[in-house]
Short mmCIF file of the C-alpha atoms (twelve columns), coordinates in Angstrom:
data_MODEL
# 
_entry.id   MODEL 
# 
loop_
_atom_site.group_PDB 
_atom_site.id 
_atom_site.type_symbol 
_atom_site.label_atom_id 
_atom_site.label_alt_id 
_atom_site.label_comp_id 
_atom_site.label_asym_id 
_atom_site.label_seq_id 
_atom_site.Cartn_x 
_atom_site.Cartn_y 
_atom_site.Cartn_z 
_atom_site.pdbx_PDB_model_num 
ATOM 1  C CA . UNK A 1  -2.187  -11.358 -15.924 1 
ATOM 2  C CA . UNK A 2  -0.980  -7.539  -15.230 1 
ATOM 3  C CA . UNK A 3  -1.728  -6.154  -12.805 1 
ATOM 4  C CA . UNK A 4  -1.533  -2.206  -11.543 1 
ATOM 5  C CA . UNK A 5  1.047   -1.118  -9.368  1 
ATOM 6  C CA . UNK A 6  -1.811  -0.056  -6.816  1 
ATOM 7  C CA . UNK A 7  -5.256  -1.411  -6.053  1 
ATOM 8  C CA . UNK A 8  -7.912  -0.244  -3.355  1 
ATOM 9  C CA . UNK A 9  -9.632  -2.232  -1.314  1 
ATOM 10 C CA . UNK A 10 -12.391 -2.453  1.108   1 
ATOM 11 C CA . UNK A 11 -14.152 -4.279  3.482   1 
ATOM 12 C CA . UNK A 12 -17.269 -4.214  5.515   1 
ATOM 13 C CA . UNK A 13 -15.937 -5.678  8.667   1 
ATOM 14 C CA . UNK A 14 -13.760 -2.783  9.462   1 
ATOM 15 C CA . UNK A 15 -15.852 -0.092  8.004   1 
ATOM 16 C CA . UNK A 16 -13.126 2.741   8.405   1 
ATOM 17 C CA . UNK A 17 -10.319 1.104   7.104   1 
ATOM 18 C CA . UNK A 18 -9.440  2.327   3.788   1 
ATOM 19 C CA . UNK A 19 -6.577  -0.786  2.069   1 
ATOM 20 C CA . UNK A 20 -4.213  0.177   -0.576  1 
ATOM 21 C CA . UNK A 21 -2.203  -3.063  -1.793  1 
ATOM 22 C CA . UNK A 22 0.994   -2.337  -3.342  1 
ATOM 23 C CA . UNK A 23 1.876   -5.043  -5.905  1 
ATOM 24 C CA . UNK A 24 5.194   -4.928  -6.515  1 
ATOM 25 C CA . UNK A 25 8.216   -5.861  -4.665  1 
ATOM 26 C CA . UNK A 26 8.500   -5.055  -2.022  1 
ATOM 27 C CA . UNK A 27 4.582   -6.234  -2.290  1 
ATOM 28 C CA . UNK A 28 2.444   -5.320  0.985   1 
ATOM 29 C CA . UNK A 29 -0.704  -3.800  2.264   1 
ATOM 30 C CA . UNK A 30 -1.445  -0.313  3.878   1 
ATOM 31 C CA . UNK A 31 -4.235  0.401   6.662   1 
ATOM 32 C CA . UNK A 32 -4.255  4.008   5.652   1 
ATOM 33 C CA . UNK A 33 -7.043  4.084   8.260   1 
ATOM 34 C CA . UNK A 34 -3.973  3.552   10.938  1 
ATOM 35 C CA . UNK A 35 -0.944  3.188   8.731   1 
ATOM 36 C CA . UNK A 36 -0.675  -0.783  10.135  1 
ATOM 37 C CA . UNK A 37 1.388   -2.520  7.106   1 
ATOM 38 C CA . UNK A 38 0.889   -6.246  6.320   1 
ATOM 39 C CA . UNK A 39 4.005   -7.530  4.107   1 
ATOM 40 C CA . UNK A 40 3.348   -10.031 1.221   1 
ATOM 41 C CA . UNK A 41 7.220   -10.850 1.429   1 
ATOM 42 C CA . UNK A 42 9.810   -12.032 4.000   1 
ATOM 43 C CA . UNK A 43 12.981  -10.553 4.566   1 
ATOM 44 C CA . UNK A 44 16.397  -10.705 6.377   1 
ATOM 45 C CA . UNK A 45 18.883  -8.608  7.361   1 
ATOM 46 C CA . UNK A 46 20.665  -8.069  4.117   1 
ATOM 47 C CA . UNK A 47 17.561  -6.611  2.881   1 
ATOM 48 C CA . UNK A 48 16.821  -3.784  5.807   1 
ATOM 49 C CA . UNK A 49 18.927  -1.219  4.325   1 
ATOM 50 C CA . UNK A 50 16.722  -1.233  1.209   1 
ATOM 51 C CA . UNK A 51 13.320  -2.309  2.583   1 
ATOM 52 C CA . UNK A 52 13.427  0.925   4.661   1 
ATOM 53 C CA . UNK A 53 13.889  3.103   1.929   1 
ATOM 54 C CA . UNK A 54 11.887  1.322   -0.292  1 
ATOM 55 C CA . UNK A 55 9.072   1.316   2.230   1 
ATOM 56 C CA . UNK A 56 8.986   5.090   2.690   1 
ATOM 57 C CA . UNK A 57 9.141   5.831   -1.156  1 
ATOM 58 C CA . UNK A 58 6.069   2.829   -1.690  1 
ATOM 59 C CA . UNK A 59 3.880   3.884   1.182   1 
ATOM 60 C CA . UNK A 60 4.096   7.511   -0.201  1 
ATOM 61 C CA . UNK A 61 3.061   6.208   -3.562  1 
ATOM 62 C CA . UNK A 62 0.218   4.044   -1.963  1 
ATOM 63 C CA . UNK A 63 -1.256  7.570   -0.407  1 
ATOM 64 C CA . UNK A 64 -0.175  9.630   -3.099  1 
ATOM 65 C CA . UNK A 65 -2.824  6.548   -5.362  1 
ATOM 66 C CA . UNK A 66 -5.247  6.806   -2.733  1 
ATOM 67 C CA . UNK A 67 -5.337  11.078  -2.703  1 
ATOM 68 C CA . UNK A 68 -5.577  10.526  -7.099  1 
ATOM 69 C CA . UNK A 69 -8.545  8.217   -6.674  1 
ATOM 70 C CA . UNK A 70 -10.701 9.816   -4.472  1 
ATOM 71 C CA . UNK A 71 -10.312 13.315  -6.509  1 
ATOM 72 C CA . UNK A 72 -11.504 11.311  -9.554  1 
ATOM 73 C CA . UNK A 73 -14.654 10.368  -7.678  1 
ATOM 74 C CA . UNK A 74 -14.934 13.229  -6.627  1 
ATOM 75 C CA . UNK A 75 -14.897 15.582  -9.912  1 
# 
């Protein structure tokens, strides 16, 4: 199966949070409600270097996707 880089999620039970779940390594899911990140991977020290700066670059994706989705409900 293939699957989007992005996908938006929900859930009733926290009514405010908005999810974004980033599929790809390094695969993890943003609270954009509070910015709290759940990671789908583990890591070690080796990996910080480039987990930081992939972090930044994928979280500014996952709002960048969430900003895009919202204007096309919006239109």
């Amino acid at each position: 199966m293939s699957l989007p880089k992005f996908i938006l999620g929900d859930n009733t039970e926290f009514p405010n949070a908005i999810y974004v779940v980033h599929t790809e390594f390094p695969r993890f899911i943003i609270n954009l409600e509070n910015d709290d990140v759940e990671w789908f991977e583990d890591f070690d020290a080796e990996d910080q270097k480039e987990l930081e700066t992939e972090t930044e670059n994928a979280i500014k994706e996952a709002t960048e996707f969430y900003d895009s989705e919202v204007a096309k409900y919006n239109e």
